[in-house]
NUTOR-487470 format. One record per atom (N, C-alpha, C): residue in one letter; x, y, z. Coordinates in steps of 0.05 Angstrom, whole numbers, plus 5000, padded with zeros to 4 digits. Layout:
// NUTOR-487470
aXYZ...
This chain:
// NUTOR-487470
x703750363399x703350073399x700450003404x699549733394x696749683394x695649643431x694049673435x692449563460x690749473463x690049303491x686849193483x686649283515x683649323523x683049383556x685049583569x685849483594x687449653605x690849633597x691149433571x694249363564x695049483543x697449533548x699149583525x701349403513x701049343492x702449183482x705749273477x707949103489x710349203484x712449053467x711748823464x712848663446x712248423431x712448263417x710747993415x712047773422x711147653431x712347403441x712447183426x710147153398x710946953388x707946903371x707246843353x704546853327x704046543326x701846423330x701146173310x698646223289x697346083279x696346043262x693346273265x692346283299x690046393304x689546613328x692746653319x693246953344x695646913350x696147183366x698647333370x699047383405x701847143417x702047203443x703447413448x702447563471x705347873476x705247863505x707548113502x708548203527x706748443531x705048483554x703648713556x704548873589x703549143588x703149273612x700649453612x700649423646x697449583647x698349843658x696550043660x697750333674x698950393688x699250133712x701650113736x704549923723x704249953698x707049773693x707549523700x704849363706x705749143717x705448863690x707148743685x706548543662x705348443670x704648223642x702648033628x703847943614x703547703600x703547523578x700447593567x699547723540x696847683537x696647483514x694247233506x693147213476x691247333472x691747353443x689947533428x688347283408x685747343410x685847133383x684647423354x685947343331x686747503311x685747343288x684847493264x684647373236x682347233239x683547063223x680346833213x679046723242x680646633261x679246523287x677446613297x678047013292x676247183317x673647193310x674247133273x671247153268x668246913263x671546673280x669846403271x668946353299x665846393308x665046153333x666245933335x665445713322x667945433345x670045583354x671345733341x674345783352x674246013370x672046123378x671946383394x671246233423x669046073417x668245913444x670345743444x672645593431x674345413430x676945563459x677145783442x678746013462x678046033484x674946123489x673846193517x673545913535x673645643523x673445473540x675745383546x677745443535x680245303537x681345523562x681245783559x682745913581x680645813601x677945793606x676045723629x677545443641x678445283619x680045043629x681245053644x683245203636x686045253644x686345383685x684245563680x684045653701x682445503719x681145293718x680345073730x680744903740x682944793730x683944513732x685544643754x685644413772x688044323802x690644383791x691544683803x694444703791x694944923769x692144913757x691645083738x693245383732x692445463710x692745803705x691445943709x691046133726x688746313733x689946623714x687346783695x688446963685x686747253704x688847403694x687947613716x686047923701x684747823674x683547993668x682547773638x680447873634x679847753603x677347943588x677047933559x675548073545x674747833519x672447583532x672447383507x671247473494x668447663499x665847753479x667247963451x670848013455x671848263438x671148193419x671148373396x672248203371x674148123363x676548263378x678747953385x679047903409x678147673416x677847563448x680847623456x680847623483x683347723492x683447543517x685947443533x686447363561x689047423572x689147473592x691847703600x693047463630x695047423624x695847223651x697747393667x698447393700x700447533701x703347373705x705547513694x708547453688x709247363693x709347283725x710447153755x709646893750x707246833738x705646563738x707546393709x709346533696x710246353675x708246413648x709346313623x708346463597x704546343591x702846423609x700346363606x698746373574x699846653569x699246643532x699946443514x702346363517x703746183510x702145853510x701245793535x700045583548x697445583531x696245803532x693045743520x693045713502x695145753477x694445703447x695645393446x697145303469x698745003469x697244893469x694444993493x692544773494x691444703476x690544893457x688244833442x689744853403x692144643414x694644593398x695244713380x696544923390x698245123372x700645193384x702445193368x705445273376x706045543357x707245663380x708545973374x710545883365x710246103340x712946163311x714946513320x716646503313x717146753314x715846973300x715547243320x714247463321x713947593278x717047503271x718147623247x715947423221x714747153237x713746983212x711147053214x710047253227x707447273228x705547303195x706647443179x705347383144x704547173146x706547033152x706746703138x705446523157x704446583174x703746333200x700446473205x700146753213x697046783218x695346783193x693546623201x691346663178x689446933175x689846963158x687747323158x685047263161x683247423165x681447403165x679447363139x681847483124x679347343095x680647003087x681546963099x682746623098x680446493115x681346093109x679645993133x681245833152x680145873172x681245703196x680245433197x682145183207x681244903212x678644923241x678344673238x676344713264x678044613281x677344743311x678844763337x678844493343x680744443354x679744183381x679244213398x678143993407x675143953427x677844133462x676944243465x677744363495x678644163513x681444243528x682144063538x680644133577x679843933594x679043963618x680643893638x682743813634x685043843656x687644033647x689744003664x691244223668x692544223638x693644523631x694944463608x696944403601x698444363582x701544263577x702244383590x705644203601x707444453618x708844543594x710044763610x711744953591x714144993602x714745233597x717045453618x715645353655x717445283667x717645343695x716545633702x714445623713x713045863720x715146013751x716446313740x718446373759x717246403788x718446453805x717846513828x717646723845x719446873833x719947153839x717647353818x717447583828x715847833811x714947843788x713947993775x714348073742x716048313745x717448263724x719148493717x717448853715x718348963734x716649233735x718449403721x718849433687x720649563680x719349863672x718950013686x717650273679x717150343648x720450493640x720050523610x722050343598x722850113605x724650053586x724149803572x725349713557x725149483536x725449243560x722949063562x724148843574x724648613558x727348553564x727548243546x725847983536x725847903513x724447793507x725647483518x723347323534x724847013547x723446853523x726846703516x725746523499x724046283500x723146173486x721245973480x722545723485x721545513511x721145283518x720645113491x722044943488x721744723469x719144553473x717844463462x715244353462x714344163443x713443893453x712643653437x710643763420x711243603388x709143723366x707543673376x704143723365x702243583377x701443463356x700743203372x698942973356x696042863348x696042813333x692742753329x691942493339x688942533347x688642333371x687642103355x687541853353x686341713339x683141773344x681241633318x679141633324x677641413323x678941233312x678740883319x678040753349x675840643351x675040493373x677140373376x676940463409x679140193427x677939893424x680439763424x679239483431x678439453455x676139243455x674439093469x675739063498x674439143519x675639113548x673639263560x673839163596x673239313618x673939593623x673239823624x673240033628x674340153646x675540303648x675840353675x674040533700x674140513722x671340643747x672540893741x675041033741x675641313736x676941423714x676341483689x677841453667x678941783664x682241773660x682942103660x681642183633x682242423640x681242683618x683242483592x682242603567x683942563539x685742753538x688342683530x689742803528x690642853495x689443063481x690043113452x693043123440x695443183460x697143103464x699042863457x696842623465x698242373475x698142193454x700041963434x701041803423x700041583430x697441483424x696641223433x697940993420x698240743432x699640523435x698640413407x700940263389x700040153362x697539893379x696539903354x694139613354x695139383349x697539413328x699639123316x701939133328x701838953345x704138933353x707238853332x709338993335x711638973321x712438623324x714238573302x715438323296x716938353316x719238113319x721338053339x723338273322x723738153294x726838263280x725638543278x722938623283x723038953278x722939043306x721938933323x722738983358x725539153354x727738983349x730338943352x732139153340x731239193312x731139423297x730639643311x728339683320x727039943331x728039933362x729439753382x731039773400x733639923390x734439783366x737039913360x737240183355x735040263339x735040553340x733440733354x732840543377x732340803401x734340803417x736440743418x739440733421x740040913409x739940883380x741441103366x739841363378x737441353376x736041653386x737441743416x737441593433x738141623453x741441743448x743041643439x745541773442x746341893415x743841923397x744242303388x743142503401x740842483426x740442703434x742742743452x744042553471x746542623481x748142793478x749242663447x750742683433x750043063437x747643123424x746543393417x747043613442x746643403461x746143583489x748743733497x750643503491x753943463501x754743743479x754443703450x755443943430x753644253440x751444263451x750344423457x751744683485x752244433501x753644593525x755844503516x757544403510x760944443502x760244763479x758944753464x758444983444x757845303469x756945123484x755845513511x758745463518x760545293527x762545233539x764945543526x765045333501x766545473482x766545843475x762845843485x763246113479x763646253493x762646153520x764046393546x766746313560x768346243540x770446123551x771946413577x771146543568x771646833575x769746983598x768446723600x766046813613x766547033640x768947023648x769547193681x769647473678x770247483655x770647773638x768847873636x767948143660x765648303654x765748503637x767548503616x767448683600x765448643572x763548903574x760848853554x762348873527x761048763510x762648723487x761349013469x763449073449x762849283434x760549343419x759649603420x756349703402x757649843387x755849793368x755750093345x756550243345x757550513326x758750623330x756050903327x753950823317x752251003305x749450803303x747350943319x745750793315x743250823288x741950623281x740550583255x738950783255x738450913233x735351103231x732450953237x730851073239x728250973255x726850853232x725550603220x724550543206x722650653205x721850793172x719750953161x716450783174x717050573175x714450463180x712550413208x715650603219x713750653256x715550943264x714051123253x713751413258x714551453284x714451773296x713251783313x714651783345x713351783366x714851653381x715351463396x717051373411x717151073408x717950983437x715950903463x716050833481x718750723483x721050623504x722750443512x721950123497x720250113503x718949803500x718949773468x719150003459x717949883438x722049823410x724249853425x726349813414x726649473408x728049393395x728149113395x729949053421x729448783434x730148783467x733348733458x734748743478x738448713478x739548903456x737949033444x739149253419x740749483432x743249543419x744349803425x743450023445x739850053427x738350323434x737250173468x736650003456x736549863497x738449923512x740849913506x743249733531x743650143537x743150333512x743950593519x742150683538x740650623523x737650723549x737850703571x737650373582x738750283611x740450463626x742550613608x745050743623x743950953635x743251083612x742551363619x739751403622x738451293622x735151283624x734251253658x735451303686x735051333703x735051623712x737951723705x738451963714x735752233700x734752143688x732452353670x731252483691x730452723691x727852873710x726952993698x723753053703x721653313693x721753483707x722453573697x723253903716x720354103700x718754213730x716354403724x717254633729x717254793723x717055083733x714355163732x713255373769x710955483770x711655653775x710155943762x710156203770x707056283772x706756463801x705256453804x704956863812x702656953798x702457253805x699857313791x699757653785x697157673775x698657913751x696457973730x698058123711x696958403716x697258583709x696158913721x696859033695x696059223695x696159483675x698759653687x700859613664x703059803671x704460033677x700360253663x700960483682x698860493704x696460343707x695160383735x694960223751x696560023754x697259793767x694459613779x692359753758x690159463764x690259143759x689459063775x690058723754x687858703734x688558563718x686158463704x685158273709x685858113722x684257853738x683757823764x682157753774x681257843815x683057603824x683857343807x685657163816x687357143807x690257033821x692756953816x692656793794x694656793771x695056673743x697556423749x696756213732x698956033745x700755963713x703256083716x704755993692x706355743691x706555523679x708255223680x709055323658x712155163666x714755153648x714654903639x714954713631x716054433630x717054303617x719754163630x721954113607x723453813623x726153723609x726953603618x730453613627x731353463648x733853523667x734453283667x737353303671x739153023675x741153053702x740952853715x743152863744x745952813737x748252993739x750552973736x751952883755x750852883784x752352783800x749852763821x751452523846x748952383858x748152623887x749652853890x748653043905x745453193901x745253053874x742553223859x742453443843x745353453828x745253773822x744553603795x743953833772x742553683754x742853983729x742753893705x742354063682x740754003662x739854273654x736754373651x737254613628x735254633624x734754913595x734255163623x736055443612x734955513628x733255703620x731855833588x730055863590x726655703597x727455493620x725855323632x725155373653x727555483663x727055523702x728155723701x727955893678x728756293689x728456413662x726256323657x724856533637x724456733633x724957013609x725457243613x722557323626x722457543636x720057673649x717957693623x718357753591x717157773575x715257563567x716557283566x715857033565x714356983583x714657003616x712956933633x710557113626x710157343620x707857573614x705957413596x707157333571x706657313547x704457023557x705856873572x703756513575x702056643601x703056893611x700956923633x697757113613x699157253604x696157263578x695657083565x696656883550x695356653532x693456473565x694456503594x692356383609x690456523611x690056843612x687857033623x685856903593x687356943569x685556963547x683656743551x685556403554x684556153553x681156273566x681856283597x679456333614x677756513602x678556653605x675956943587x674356703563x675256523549x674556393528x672456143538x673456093562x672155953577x669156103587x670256233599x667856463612x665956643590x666056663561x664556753550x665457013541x667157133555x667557393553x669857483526x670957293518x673257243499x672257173475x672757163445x672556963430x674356823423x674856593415x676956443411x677956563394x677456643370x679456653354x680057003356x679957103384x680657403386x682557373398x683857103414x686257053434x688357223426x688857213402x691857293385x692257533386x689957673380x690457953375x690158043412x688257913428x687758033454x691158003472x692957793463x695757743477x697058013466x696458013437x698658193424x698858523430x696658553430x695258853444x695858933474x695958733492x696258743515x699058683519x700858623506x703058443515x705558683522x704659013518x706559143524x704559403542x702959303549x700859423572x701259303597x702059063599x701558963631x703758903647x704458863670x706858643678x705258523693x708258303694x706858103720x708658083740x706858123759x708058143795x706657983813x707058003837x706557853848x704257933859x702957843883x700157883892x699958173901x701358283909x701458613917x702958803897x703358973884x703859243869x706259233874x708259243862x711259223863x712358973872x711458783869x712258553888x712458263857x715258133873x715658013843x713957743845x713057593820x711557353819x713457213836x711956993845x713256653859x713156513839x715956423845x717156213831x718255923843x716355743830x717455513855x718755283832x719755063825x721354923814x721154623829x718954433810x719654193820x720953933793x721653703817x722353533796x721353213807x721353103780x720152773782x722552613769x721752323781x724152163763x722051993762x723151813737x721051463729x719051713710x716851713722x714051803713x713652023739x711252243715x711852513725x708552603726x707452723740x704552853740x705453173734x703353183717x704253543721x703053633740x703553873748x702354033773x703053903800x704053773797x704953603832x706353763850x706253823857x707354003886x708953863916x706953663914x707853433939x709353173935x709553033949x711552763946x709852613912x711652493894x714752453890x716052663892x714253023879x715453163867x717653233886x720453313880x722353433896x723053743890x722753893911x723554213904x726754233893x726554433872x729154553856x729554773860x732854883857x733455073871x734655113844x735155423834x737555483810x740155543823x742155373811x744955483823x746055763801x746155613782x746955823757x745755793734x744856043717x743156053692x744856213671x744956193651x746156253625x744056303610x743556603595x742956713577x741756533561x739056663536x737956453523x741256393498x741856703494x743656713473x746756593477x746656533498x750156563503x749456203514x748156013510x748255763519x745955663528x744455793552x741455683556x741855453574x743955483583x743655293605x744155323634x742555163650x741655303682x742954993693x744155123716x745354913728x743854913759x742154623764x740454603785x740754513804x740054453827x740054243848x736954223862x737053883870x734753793871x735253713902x732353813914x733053753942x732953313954x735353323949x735152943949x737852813942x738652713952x741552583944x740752343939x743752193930x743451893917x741551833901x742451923872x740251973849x742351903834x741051703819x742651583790x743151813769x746351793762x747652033750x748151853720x749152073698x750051983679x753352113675x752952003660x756552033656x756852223623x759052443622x759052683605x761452543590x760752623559x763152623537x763052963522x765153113549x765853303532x766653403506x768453133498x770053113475x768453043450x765552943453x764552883430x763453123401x764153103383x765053363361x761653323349x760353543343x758553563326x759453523297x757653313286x757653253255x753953353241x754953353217x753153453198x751153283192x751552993202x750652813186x749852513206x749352393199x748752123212x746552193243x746252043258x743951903267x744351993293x742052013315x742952033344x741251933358x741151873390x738351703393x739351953414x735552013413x735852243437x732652143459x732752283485x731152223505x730752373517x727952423520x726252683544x724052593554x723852703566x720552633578x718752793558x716652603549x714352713537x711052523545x709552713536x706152543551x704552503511x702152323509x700552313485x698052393508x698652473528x695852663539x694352933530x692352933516x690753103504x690353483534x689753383549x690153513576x691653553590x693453703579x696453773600x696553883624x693753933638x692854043655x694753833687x694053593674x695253393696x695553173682x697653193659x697753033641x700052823656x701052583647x702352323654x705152373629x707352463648x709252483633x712152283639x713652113614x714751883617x717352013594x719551803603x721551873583x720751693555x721551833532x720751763507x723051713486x724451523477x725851603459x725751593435x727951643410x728151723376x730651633376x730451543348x733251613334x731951753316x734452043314x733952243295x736052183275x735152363248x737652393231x738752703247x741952763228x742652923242x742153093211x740953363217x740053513192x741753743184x743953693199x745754033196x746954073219x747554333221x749854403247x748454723249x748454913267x747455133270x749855313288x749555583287x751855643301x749455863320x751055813350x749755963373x752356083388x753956293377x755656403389x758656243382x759856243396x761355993388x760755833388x758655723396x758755423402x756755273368x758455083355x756754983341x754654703346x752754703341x750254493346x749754423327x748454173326x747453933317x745054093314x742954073283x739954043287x739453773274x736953673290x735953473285x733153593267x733253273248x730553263227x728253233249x727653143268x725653163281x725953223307x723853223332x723353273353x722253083372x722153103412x720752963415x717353133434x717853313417x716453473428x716653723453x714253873461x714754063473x716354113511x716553913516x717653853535x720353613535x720953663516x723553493507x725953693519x725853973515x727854063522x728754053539x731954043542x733654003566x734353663571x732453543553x733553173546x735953133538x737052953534x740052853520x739552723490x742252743479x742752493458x745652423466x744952183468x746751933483x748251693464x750651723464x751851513447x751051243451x752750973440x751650703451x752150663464x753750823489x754150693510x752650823538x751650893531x749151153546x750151303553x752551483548x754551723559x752151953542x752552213562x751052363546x753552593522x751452623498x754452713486x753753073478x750053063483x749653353484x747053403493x745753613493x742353703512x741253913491x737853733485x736653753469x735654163477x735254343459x734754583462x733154703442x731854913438x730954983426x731555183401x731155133380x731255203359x730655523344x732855713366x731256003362x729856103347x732456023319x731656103286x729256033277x728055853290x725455683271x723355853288x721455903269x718656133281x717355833298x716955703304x716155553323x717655513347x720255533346x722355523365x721755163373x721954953351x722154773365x724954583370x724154363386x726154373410x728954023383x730254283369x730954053345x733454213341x734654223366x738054303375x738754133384x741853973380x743253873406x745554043419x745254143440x747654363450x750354133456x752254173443x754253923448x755453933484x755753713493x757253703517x759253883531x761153923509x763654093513x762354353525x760054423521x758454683539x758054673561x757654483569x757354463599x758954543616x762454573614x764154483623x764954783640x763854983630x764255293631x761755233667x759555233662x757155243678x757955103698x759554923700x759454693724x761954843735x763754843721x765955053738x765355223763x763655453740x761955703757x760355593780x759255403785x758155303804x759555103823x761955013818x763054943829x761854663842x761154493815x760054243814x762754033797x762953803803x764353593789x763053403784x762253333755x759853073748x762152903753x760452663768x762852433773x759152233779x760352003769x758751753777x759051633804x757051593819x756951573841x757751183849x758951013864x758550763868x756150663864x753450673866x751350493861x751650573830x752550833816x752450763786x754550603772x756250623781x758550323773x757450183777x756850073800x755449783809x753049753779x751949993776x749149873757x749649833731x752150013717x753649973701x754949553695x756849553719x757749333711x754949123712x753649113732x750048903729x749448973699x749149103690x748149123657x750048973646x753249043652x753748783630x753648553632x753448503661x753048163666x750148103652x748748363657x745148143645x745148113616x746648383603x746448433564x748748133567x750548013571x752447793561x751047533577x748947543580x746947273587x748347193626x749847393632x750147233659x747747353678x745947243676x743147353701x743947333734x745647093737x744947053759x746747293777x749247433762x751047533778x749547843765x747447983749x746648143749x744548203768x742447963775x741048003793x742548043814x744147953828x745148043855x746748373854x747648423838x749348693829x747248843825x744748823819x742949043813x740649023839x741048783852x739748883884x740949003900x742348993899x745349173914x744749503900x744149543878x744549763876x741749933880x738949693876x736249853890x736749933917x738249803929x738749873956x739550083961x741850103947x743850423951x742450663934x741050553918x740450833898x737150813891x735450773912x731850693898x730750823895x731751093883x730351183854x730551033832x732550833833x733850753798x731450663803x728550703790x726950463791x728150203770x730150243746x730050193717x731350003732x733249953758x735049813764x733449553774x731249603788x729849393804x727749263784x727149373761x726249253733x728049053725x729849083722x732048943705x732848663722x732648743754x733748553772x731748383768x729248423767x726548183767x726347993739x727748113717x727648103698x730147883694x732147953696x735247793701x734247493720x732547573747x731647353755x729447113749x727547213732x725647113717x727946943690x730447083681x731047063660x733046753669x734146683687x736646573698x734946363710x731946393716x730146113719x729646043697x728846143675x727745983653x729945803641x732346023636x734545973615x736445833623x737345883660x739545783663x742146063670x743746003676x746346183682x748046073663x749646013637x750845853628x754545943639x753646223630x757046303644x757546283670x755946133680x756746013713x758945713710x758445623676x760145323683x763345333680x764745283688x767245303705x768945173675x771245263673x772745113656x773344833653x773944733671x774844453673x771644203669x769044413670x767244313666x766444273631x767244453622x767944493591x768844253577x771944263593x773444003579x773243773591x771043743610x769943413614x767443443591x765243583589x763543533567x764943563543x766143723533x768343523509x769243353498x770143253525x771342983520x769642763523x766842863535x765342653542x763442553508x763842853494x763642923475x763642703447x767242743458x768042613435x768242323436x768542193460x767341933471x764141813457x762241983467x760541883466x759641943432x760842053410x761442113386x762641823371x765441623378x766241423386x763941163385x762041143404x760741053414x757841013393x757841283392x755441213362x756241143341x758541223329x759541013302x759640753298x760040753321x760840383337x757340243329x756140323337x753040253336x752140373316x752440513296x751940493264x752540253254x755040253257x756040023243x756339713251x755739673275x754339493281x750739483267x749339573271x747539623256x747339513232x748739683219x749539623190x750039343187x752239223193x751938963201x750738723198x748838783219x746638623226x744038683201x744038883189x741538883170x742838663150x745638833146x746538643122x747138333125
């Protein structure tokens, strides 16, 4: 996704004529509303200084918007408001009168830059239009997930100011700011019989917006008639393939908001962990037990694990966290080589042959001659540092490990209870064909040394089936890379239905397996584990459906309840700020009561009655 400064852009909020408002986050996840100014504007002065004076306005005036980062000199000026304060992006293109179109009309509404832009108006010096009720509570801190998009506040067109001298009069000692806004008073005064006229039909205006208001909420009435019913209504059965025209991979944020691939995510997108494996020893010559390096070699595993149950036990690849002795040898030379390459003593492109030559000369042991490497095992949830050793990271213990050939899966426990679990569909059958949305932790950090690792998801196609013993698998057309393994692909309802693995057959071995569910069922036995969903994951379960079916107000309370009991969910205490931000702007509508229904109804159809009556009186009187 595009960025500007320290933001990332996650969704758009809405295009006019001379830029593009969005939803942004900075490195700590904390939103923004940003404008951008884009196209013909960025490269027109009036409208660049039009921009920079208008947000200087804004943040000025008694009451004002204050923004909490800006870049006007860019070559697309930028101003970043924060979330809590209400849609600030939104506000600054109002001022300097422009109204946001939807994200989808952007062709049709931004002017390009080889187009021309009108000239700006003059900067407004007091406060700017109101808008959305600026919330009161947080910004939504949604780590990785899609945060909903809040719809757009209705807003008076804007008008053009006359430019006709006022008539003749005393001035006033304090005259307010102009308001570009404001509908100045006719110069001719109206006749009596057009007075009367234009009384009559601001009558009529008046009780068709009624009228509008009354069909509006009898229409919410009607639809949540059902409203008590927390049952989420049905998804897909299969989710869409990834449009060709955004590759790649694809942050949480970047799904369309309330979509399928959202509401699955939410489910299962807590329970995720990065699971590291460190081994730590030196490598020696296997008949004279010299080392070849005067220092300890540090080998990382890194992959990804899911919590089956809220004790912390968790499953994992287990060529991840019990790698054959060969494998550990093999990355403990590709590190001696790295260094030597570093140090001069190597050439780069001799690595290959120097691993391959050596790779049945050495072992690796631990710091003394017969003594086995250390092996230590940590894990992260939310967001992951590599190499972390200390708090978030939590130490991992292996309960049980399975063969690379016979399944590959290691059954773990994490030292930490009350950890958001997912829920298993043994029964789900591998097909040849159709779509899957799968999720792991992966980094776009160039330096994996202490690279920043986050869950990532795809929808893959499904490219075939592969056979690993009995068990048949799913391969997927693509990957989410090298630390994907041990991730899920998750139906629409975020149940997990199998765990991403690696791809023996393929000379890369990449990670474009799904091991189906029904595998698990052998490993958890042996370990004498039962995946079961813990109460704060019901609880977070049913809050998701109250927030996906528009009821905010009874999700925010259901999902503070469950940061309480379970605060790792961070995804949970995202959603709650978000539900509460969402239930100030919008309203709670499935809060209105039945019998409230069939009084706006009837008041409905009364005041329906009532305007015919005054048409036709109308009518009437013209005639």
């Amino acid at each position: 996704m595009q960025s500007v400064g320290p933001y990332r852009f996650t969704e758009a909020l809405g295009v006019c004529q001379v830029g593009t408002a969005w939803w942004a986050v900075d490195g700590q996840d904390r939103l923004v509303t940003l404008a951008l100014l884009e196209g013909a504007a960025a490269t027109d002065q009036p409208w660049r200084e039009a921009f920079a004076n208008a947000a200087n306005a804004m943040a000025q005036a008694p009451g004002g918007q204050r923004y909490v980062k800006a870049d006007l000199a860019a070559a697309q000026p930028w101003v970043a408001y924060p979330a809590q304060e209400g849609m600030g992006a939104q506000r600054l293109f109002q001022s300097l009168g422009m109204e946001l179109h939807s994200a989808e009309s952007r062709s049709d509404v931004l002017i390009p830059a080889t187009g021309t832009v009108a000239t700006p108006p003059r900067p407004v010096s007091g406060a700017p239009v109101s808008g959305a009720p600026a919330p009161v509570s947080g910004p939504p801190q949604l780590p990785w997930a899609m945060h909903a998009t809040v719809p757009q506040q209705p807003q008076p067109e804007p008008q053009a100011v006359p430019t006709s001298p006022a008539p003749p009069g005393p001035a006033p000692a304090h005259p307010a700011p102009a308001d570009p806004f404001a509908v100045s008073p006719p110069r001719i005064q109206p006749s009596t019989a057009a007075a009367a006229r234009r009384g009559a039909v601001t009558w009529l205006a008046v009780a068709a917006l009624l009228l509008a208001m009354v069909a509006a909420v009898g229409g919410v009435g009607v639809g949540i008639s059902g409203g008590e019913d927390r049952t989420a209504p049905a998804l897909v059965e299969n989710f869409p393939a990834e449009s060709p025209a955004e590759p790649g991979l694809r942050p949480w944020a970047q799904f369309p908001p309330s979509s399928p691939q959202e509401r699955a995510l939410a489910v299962a997108g807590p329970s995720l962990v990065f699971i590291e494996a460190i081994f730590t020893g030196l490598l020696r010559d296997r008949d004279t037990n010299a080392p070849l390096s005067a220092t300890p070699l540090f080998v990382n595993r890194r992959c990804t694990g899911f919590v089956v149950n809220a004790d912390g036990h968790a499953l994992t690849s287990s060529s991840c966290v019990q790698p054959g002795e060969e494998t550990v040898r093999r990355s403990a030379l590709d590190a001696l080589a790295r260094t030597m390459v570093r140090e001069g003593k190597l050439a780069a492109g001799q690595m290959a042959s120097y691993i391959t030559t050596n790779l049945e000369k050495t072992v690796f042991t631990g710091t003394g001659p017969g003594t086995a490497a250390s092996a230590r095992i940590y894990a992260q949830l939310n967001e992951a540092k590599g190499n972390t050793k200390a708090e978030p990271a939590v130490p991992v213990q292996v309960v049980k490990g399975q063969a690379v050939d016979s399944g590959n899966l290691a059954l773990v426990k994490l030292a930490k209870g009350s950890l958001p679990t997912v829920e298993l569909v043994p029964t789900a059958a591998a097909t040849e064909s159709g779509t899957l949305l799968v999720v792991a932790f992966a980094t776009s950090d160039t330096d994996l040394r202490a690279a920043t690792y986050r869950p990532q998801a795809k929808v893959v196609k499904v490219a075939g089936t592969s056979r690993r013993g009995a068990l048949t698998m799913q391969r997927m057309g693509d990957d989410l890379g090298a630390t994907s393994q041990g991730g899920v692909a998750i139906d629409p309802s975020g149940r997990v239905v199998g765990m991403i693995d690696q791809d023996l057959a393929s000379p890369d071995r990449a990670n474009r397996l799904v091991l189906p569910a029904s595998a698990f069922d052998g490993l958890l036995t042996e370990g004498g584990v039962r995946p079961a969903l813990g109460e704060p994951d019901r609880l977070y379960r049913t809050a998701l459906d109250a927030y996906f079916t528009g009821r905010f107000g009874a999700a925010a309370d259901d999902l503070a309840r469950v940061v309480q009991q379970a605060p790792d969910n961070r995804l949970a205490d995202g959603y709650r700020q978000n539900a509460a931000i969402r239930q100030q702007l919008e309203g709670d509508p499935a809060g209105v009561p039945a019998w409230a229904r069939w009084l706006l109804a009837g008041a409905g159809t009364a005041l329906l009655v009532v305007l015919v009556l005054l048409v036709a009186a109308l009518l009437r009187r013209r005639a």
